[in-house]
C-alpha positions, 0 to 999 in steps of 0.5 A: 900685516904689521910686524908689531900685530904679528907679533901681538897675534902670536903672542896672544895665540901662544900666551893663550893656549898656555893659559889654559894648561895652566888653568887646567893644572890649576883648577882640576886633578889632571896631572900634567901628563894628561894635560900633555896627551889632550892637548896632543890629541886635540891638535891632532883632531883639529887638524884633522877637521881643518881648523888648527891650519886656520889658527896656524895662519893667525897665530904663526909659532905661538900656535905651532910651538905648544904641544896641540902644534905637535899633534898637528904636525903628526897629523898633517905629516900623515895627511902628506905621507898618505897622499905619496905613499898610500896605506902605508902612510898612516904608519910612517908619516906622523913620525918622520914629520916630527922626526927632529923634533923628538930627537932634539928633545932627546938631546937636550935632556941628555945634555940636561942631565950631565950639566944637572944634580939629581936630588934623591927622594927620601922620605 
């Protein structure tokens, strides 16, 4: 594939899924918290049923970086985890797939609140 199209496909992918967040803030009452949970849910069912890998397969990391990306990387982790260890593996296998990336999260918030001024909510 052309370089410039990949980069087209991950960009329209990505700019997609962020729009519809977007318009989800915009238009109805869900708060950003819950726009979070559905869109983790959502890429951990459409992983389950096979069709975010097919989306992955098209839109690279414009499709694994937003949050439906983390859900299906806890349920793909299950999936893998489940096959090596078993039952056991529903427990563990989400968790040790996205390992990194929650602890990097944890991370740069914490470098995040050194290097920032909190501003207090008086009302």
């Amino acid at each position: 594939m052309d370089g410039l199209v990949k980069y087209l496909l991950v960009f329209l992918v990505g700019g997609t899924l962020c729009a519809i967040a977007q318009i989800l803030l915009d238009k109805t009452k869900l708060t950003s918290a819950r726009i979070l949970v559905i869109y983790v849910v959502s890429g951990v069912f459409l992983s389950a049923v096979g069709l975010y890998s097919k989306l992955v397969a098209i839109g690279g990391c414009g499709a694994t970086i937003p949050l439906l990306g983390f859900g299906h990387s806890l349920c793909q982790g299950v999936f893998k985890a489940v096959d090596e260890m078993g039952f056991r593996g529903i427990f563990t296998g989400g968790l040790g797939a996205v390992a990194t990336g929650i602890v990097m999260a944890v991370v740069f918030g914490l470098i995040a609140s050194f290097v920032s001024k909190p501003k207090s909510k008086v009302k």
